[in-house]
C-alpha positions, -999 to 999 in steps of 0.1 A, spaced: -499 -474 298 -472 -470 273 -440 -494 270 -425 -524 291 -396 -522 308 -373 -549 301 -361 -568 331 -320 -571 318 -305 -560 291 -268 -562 280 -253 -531 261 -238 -538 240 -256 -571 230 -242 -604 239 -264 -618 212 -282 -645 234 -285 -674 214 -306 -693 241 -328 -694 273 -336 -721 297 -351 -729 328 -327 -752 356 -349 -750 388 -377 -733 404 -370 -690 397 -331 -701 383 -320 -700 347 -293 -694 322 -285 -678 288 -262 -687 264 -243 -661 239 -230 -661 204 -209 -630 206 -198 -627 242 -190 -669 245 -202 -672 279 -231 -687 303 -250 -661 325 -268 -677 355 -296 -656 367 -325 -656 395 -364 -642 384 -374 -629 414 -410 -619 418 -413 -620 379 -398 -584 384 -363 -584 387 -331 -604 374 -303 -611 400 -269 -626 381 -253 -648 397 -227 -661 380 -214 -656 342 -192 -683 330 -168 -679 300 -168 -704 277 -143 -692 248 -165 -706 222 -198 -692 205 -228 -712 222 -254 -717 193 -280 -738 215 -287 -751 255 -304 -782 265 -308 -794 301 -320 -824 317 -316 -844 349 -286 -817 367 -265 -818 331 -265 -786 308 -256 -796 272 -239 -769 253 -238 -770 210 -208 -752 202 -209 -734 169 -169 -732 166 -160 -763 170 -191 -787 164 -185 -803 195 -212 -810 227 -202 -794 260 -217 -811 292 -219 -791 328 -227 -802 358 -254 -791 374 -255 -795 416 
């Protein structure tokens, strides 16, 4: 019946550079223009509660995460950024 809602959406755009699952209904997104991490709960595939939004001061181009560690590829500086996890 006509268009989807969108769960979350950031006006003005935060150009999300990257999504990725770290747990059971918990995952994060990483942004080019806004520089920061945004941790965020799907609950009941229906709705988005953030949790936390971390600034990193540096344009995030890509996210990888594996065994509690989320490895950030900064654009700016060419360097790997590794969070913990818990």
């Amino acid at each position: 019946h006509g268009f989807l809602k969108p769960l979350k959406s950031f006006v003005p755009s935060i150009a999300i550079s990257e999504l990725v699952k770290i747990g059971t209904n918990n995952y994060v997104v990483s942004s080019l223009k806004d520089k920061s991490l945004y941790f965020f709960t799907l609950k009941d595939k229906k709705f988005i509660k953030i949790s936390n939004k971390i600034k990193v001061g540096e344009r995030i181009r890509d996210l990888k995460y594996k065994k509690n560690n989320l490895y950030m590829f900064l654009e700016d500086t060419a360097s790997i950024g590794i969070l913990k996890i818990n």
